[in-house]
C-alpha positions, 0 to 999 in steps of 0.5 A, a space after each residue: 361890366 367891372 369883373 367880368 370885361 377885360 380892357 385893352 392896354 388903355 383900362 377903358 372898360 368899354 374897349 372889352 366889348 362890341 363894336 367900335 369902341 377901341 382905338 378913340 372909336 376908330 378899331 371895330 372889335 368883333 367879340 367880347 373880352 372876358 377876364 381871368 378869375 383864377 390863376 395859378 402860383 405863375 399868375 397864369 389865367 386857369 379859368 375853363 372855358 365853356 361851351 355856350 351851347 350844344 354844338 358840333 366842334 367845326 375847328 380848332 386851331 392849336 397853333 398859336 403863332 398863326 393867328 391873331 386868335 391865337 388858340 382858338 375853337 370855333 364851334 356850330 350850333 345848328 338847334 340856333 340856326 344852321 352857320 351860326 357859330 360861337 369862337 373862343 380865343 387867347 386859349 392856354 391849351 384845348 384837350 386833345 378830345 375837343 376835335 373838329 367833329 366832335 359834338 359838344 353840349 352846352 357847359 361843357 369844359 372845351 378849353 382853358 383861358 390864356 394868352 395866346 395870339 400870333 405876332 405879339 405878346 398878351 400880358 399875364 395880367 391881361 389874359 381874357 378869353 375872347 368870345 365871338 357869336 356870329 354867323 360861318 359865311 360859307 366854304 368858299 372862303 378860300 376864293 375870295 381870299 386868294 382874291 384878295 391883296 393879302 401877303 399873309 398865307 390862310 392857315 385856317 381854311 374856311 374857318 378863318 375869323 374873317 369868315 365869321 361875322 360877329 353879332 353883339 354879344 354882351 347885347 345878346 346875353 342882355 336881353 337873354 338873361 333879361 327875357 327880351 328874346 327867347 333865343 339867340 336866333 329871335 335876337 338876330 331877326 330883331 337886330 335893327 336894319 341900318 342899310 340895305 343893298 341890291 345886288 344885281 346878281 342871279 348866283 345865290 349868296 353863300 350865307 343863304 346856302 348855309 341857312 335858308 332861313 334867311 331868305 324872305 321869299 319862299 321861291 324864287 321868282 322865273 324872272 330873277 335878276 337880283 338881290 335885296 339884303 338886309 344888314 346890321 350896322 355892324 355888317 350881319 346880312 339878316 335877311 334875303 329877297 329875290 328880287 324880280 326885274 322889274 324890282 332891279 329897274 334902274 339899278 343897272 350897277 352891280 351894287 348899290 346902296 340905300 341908308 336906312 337908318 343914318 343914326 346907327 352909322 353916323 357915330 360908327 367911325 371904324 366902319 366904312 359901311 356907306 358912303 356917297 361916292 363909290 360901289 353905288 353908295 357902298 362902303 368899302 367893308 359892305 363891298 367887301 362882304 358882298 363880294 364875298 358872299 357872291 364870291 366868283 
């Protein structure tokens, strides 16, 4: 990890990476943090950024100030699995070839690292690329999103970063490069189930549009009533089922929640994935992405 990851301000080496690891464990980071290797006579970061794959340019955001992102590029890989995306964030400049729509093959050049963001500076010496995988949670972001508390207006559509959740990079390359998965979508259906929710709701969820794959059931069944999903401990929904009325018997509220593996929560002090006394067992951040994959 030394040379490769960038830490924050602390120098802890592991603030770079995935999951709750800033803050004393408090602050979730949803990608990984990768350093400058190259820089000019300014000390400015020069590093090209590569496309993790071959993909469809979905957006790019060339504005720095209106978003925590700063620059950022986000691109679909439909050959992994249809939703599934990769961001790239903190960009120095994008070429104005790079456009949403535009194909691009894995290794190619689709930006330079910097230090852009919005609302704060990041230091010459801290400049990084922020790099995300994870899965487009739908169109319908724009909904949810006017539903929601916020004062701050959505510049970026439905390509938003909060429409996107990240799965654990450096995990993933891992066992890429070490040959525990063949491809990134075999690493995702072998993520470890920590809770499952059931959601008593006949409206397909937004992800299971964008990729049906996703579903357990190959129909649904005449007398739907409701939804099992599958979830990650860091909140990725991998997996669907329709469930049939007698299935939801007794679970009369719209959400609820059973722990599957306590032992990946307990030491996950940034998520609110469950509890026992609200949203039927649901933490407030599984309430949230439930409603927002049933966004009404």
């Amino acid at each position: 990890m030394d040379g490769v990851l960038q830490p924050t301000v602390s120098g802890v080496l592991t603030s770079g990476l995935f999951g709750c690891v800033r803050n004393n464990g408090r602050r979730f980071h949803e990608g990984v943090d990768l350093r400058a290797i190259s820089r000019d006579k300014r000390n400015e970061a020069t590093d090209p950024i590569f496309a993790f794959e071959d993909g469809l340019v979905r957006y790019v955001n060339r504005t720095a100030g209106n978003s925590s992102y700063g620059r950022y590029v986000v691109i679909e890989h439909p050959k992994i699995a249809p939703g599934f995306v990769s961001l790239y964030a903190h960009l120095r400049s994008v070429p104005d070839a790079i456009q949403a729509g535009v194909s691009v093959e894995g290794g190619q050049v689709i930006a330079v690292m910097g230090r852009s963001a919005g609302g704060y500076t990041i230091p010459r010496s801290r400049a990084h690329l922020h790099f995300e995988l994870g899965f487009w949670l739908g169109p319908n972001f724009q909904k949810w999103y006017d539903q929601q508390p916020y004062e701050s207006k959505n510049d970026h559509g439905s390509y938003n970063g909060m429409n996107i959740i990240g799965l654990d990079v450096w995990q993933l390359l891992g066992a890429l490069r070490r040959g525990e998965a063949e491809d990134a979508w075999q690493f995702v259906m072998s993520e470890q189930i920590a809770v499952e929710a059931f959601v008593r709701e006949t409206a397909i969820p937004e992800l299971l549009v964008v990729n049906p794959h996703l579903m357990q059931n190959v129909v649904i069944p005449p007398d739907h009533a409701g939804w099992r999903v599958e979830v990650t401990w860091y909140g990725l929904p991998t997996r669907f089922k329709a469930l049939t009325a007698a299935e939801m018997e007794g679970r009369e509220r719209w959400l609820t929640v059973n722990i599957l593996r306590p032992d990946l929560l307990e030491d996950k002090l940034c998520l609110d994935m469950a509890r026992n006394d609200i949203f039927g067992g649901a933490g407030a951040k599984l309430n949230s992405l439930m409603r927002r994959l049933f966004v009404d």
